[in-house]
C-alpha positions as CSV (number, residue, x, y, z in Angstrom):
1,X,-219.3,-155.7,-196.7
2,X,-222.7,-154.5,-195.6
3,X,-222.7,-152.0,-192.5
4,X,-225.6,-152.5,-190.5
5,X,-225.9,-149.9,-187.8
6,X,-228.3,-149.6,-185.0
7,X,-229.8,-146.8,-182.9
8,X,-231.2,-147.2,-179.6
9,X,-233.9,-145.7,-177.4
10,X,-234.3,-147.8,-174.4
11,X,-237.0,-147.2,-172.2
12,X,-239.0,-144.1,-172.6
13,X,-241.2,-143.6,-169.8
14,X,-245.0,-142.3,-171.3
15,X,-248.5,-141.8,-169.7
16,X,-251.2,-142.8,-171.6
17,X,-254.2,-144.7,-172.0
18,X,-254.7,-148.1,-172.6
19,X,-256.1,-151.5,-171.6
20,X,-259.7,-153.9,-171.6
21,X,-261.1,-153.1,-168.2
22,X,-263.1,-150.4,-167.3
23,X,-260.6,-148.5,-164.8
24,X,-257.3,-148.6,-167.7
25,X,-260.1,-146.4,-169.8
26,X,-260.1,-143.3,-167.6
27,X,-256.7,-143.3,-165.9
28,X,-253.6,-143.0,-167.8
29,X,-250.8,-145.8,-167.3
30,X,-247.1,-146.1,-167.3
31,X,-245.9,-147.7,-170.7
32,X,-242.1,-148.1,-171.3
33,X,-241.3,-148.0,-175.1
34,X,-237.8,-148.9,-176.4
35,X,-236.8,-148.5,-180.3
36,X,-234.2,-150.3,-182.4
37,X,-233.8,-148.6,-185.8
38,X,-231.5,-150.1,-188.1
39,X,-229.9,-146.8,-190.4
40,X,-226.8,-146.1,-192.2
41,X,-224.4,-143.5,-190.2
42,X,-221.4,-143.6,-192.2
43,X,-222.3,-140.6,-193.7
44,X,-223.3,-138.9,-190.6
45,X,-220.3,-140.2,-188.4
46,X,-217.8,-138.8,-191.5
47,X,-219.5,-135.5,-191.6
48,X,-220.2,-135.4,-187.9
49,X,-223.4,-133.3,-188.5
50,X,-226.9,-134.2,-187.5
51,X,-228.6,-133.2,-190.6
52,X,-227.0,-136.3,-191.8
53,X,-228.4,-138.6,-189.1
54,X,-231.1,-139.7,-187.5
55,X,-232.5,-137.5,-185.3
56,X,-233.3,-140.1,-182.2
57,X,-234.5,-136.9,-179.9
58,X,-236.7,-135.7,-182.6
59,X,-237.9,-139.0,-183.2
60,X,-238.4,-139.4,-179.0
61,X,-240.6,-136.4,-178.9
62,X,-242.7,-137.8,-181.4
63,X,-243.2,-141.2,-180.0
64,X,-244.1,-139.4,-176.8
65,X,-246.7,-137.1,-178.2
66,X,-248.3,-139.9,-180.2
67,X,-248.6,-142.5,-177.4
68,X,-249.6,-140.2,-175.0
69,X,-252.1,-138.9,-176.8
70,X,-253.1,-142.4,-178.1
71,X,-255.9,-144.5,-176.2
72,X,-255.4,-148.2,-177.4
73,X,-257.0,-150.9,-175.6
74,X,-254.1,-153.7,-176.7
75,X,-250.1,-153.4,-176.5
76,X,-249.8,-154.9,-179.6
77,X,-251.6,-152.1,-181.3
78,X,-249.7,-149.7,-180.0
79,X,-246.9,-151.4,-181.2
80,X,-247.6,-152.1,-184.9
81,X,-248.7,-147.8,-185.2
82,X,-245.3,-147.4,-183.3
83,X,-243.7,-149.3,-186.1
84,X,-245.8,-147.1,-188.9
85,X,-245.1,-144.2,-187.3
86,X,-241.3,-144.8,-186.8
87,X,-240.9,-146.3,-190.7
88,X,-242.4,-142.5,-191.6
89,X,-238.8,-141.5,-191.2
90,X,-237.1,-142.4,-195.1
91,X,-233.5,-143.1,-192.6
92,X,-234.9,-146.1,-190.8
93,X,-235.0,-149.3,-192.9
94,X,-236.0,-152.1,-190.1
95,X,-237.2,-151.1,-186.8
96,X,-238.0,-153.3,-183.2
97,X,-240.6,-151.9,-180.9
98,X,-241.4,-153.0,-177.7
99,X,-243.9,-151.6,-175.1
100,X,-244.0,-152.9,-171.5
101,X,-246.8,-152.1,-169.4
102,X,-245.7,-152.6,-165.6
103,X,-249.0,-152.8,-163.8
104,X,-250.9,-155.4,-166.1
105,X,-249.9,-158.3,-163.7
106,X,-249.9,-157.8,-159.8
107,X,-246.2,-159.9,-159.0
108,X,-245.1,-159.4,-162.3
109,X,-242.1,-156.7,-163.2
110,X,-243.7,-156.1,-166.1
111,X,-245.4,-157.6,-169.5
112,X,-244.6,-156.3,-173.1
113,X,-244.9,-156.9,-176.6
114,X,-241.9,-156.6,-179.0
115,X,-242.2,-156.7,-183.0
116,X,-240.0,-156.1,-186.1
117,X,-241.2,-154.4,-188.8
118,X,-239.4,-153.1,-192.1
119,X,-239.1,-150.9,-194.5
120,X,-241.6,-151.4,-197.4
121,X,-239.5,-151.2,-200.9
């Protein structure tokens, strides 16, 4: 039996610059990114040590530097380095990204992009 285990970070609120028009070039936005990293954590869970798991706050801090130093004009970009950045980490075999940018649509909660992406072998 295969275990396929998942971890989660669900809406990570980040500043940062991205967008077409003129005015999303100078002033920093809201961008929600949520992760799904598909990892093993039996060894982990049976040891019950992190230097055994994936560290998802380490990871977090990461994302957050990285988008919020990033200035992409297009979601999707952001999405597919997200990915690269995320697959750095030898733990994570498959990871979903999505990034939602609130304000893109006046009357709309919010827009986003999600993607898979996995592991080369």
């Amino acid at each position: 039996m295969l275990n396929r285990d998942t971890i989660f970070i669900r809406n990570l609120v980040i500043q940062t610059i991205i967008g077409i028009h003129p005015a999303e070039r100078t002033t920093p936005q809201t961008v929600l990114v949520s992760l799904e990293l598909e990892t093993a954590t039996t060894t982990a869970a049976a040891c019950d040590d992190i230097v055994n798991a994936l560290d998802y706050e380490r990871l977090a801090q990461r994302v957050r530097e990285f988008v919020s130093q990033a200035e992409f004009q297009l979601i999707e970009t952001l999405a597919e380095r997200l990915a690269a950045l995320v697959l750095e980490d030898l733990n994570v075999m498959l990871v979903s990204v999505e990034v939602q940018k609130p304000a893109a649509i006046p009357d709309a909660e919010t827009v986003g992009v999600r993607i898979q992406r996995a592991r080369d072998h």
